[in-house]
C-alpha atoms as a printed R data frame, in Angstrom:
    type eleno elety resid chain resno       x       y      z
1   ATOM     1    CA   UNK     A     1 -47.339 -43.571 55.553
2   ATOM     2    CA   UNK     A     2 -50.179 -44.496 53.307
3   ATOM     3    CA   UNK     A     3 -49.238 -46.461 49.860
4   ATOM     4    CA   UNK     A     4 -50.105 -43.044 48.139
5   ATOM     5    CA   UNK     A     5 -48.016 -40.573 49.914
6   ATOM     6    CA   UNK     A     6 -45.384 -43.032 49.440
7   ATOM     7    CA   UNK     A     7 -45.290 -43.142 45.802
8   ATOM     8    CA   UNK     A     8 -45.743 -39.473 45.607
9   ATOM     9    CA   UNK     A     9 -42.881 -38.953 47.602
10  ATOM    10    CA   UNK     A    10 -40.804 -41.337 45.270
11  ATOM    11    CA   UNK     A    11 -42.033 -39.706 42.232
12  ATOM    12    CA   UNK     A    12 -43.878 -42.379 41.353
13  ATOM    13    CA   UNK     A    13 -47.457 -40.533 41.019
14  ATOM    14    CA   UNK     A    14 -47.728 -37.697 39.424
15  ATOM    15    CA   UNK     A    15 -50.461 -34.652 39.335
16  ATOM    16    CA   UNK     A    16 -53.868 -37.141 40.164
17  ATOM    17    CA   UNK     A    17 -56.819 -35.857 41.155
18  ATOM    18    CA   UNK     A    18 -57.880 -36.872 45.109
19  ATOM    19    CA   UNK     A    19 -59.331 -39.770 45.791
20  ATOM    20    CA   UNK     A    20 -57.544 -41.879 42.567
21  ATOM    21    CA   UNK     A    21 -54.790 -44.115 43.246
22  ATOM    22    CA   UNK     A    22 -52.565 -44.549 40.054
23  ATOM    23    CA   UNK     A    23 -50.441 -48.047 40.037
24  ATOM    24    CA   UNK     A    24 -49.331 -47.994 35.861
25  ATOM    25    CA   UNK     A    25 -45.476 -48.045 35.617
26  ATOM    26    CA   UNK     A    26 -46.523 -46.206 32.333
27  ATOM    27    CA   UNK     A    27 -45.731 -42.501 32.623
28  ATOM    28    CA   UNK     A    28 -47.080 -39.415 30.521
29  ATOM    29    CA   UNK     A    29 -43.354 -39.153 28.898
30  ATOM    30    CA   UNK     A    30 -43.281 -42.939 27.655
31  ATOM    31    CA   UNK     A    31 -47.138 -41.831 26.389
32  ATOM    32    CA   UNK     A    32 -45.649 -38.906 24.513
33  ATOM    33    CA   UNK     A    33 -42.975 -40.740 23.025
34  ATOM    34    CA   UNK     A    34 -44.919 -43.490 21.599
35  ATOM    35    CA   UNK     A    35 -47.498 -40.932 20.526
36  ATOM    36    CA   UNK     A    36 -44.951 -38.647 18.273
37  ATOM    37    CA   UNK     A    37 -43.910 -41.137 15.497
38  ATOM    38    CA   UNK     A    38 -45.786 -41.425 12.470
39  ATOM    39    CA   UNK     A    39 -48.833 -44.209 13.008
40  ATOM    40    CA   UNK     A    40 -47.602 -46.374 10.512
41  ATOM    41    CA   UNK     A    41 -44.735 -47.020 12.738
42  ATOM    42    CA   UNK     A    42 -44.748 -50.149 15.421
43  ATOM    43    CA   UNK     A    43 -44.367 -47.596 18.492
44  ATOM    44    CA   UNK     A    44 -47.385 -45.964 17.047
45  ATOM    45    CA   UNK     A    45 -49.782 -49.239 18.185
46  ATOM    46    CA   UNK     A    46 -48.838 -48.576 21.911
47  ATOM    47    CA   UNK     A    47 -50.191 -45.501 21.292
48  ATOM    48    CA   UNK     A    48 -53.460 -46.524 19.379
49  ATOM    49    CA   UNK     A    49 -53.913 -49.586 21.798
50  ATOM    50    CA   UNK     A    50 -53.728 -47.493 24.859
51  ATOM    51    CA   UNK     A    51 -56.047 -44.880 23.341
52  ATOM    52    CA   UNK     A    52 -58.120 -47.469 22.476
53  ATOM    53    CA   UNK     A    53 -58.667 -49.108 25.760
54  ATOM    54    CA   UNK     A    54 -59.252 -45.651 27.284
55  ATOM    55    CA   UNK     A    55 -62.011 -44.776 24.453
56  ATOM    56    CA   UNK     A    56 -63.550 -48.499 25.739
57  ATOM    57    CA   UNK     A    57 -63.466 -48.326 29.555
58  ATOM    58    CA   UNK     A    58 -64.830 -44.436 29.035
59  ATOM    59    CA   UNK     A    59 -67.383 -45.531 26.547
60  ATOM    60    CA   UNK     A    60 -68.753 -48.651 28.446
61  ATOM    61    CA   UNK     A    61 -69.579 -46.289 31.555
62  ATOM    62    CA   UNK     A    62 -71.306 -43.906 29.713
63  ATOM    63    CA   UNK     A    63 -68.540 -41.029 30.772
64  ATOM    64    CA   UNK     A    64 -68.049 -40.530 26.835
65  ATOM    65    CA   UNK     A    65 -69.936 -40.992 23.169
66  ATOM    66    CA   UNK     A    66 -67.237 -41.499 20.680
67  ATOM    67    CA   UNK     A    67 -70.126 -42.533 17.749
68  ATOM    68    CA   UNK     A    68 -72.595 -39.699 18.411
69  ATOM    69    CA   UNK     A    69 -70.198 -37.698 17.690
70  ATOM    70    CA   UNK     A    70 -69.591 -39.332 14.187
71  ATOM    71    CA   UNK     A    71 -66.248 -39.804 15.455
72  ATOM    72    CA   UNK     A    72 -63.260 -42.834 14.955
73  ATOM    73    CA   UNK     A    73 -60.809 -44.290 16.974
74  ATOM    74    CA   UNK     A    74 -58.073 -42.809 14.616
75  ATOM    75    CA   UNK     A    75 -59.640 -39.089 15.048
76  ATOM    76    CA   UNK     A    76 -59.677 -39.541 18.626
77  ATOM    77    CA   UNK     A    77 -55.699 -40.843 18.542
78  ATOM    78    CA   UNK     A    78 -55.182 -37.770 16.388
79  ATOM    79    CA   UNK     A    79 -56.834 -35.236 19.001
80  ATOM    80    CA   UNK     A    80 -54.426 -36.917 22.043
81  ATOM    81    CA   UNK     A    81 -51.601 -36.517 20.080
82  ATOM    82    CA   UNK     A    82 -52.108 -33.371 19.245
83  ATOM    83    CA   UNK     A    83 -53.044 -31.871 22.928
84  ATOM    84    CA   UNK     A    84 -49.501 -33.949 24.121
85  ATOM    85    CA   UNK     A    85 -48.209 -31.845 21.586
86  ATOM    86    CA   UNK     A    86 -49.446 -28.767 22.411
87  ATOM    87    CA   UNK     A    87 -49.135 -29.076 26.015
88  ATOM    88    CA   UNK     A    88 -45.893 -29.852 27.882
89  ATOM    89    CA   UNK     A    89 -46.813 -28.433 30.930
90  ATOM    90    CA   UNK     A    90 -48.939 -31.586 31.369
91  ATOM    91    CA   UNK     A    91 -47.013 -33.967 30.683
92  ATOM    92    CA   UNK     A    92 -46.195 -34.414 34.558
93  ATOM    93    CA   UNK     A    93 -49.952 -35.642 35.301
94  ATOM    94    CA   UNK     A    94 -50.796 -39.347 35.358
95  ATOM    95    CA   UNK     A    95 -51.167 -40.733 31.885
96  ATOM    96    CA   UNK     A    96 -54.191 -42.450 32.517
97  ATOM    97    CA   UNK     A    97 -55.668 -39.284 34.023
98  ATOM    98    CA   UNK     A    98 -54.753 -36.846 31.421
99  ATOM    99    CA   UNK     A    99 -56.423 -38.984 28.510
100 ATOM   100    CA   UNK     A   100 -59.242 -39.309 30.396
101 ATOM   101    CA   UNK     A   101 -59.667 -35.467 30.689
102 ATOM   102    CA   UNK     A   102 -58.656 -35.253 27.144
103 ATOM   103    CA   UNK     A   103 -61.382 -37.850 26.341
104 ATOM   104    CA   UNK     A   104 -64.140 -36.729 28.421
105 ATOM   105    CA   UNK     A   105 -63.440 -32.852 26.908
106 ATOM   106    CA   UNK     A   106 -63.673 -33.989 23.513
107 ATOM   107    CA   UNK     A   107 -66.379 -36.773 23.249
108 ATOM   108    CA   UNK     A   108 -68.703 -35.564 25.721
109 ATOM   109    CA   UNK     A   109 -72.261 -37.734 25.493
110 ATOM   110    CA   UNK     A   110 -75.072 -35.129 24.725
């Protein structure tokens, strides 16, 4: 049994796309927690940091183009908060995964 299907099988990967192999012990729930709180509060920088490093790595590759859109960092921590918000039923998909989509849907380079 492959590294993958093992994880899977011990819940340890949730909804990723084929061909990604997800090793974070973070999970979309411990995202959506330390998204909810107000940003002035100390969970709040996990949030902002993690955002953050997402908005980089997507940004550096080209996959996204926070500044053409006129866009911050803070805007794009407020539209990932919100769609955790608004959507539950996605909150079983990899973390890293599901930002990225978010990302990628929202900042798209023109």
């Amino acid at each position: 049994m492959n590294l993958f299907v093992a994880m899977a099988a011990a819940g340890l990967v949730g909804a990723v796309p084929p061909g990604h192999l997800v090793l974070s012990s973070i999970t979309t729930g411990d995202l959506v927690r330390e998204c909810s709180g107000p940003l002035g509060d100390l969970r709040a920088n996990f949030c902002v940091g993690y955002v953050t490093g997402a908005l980089d790595a997507l940004s550096l590759d080209g996959t996204i183009c926070l500044r053409s859109t006129g866009s911050t960092t803070l805007q794009a921590v407020g539209v990932l908060r919100k769609f955790l918000s608004d959507h539950p039923e996605r909150w079983n998909e990899s973390p890293g995964v599901l930002v990225s989509s978010v990302l990628k849907e929202t900042f798209p380079c023109r």
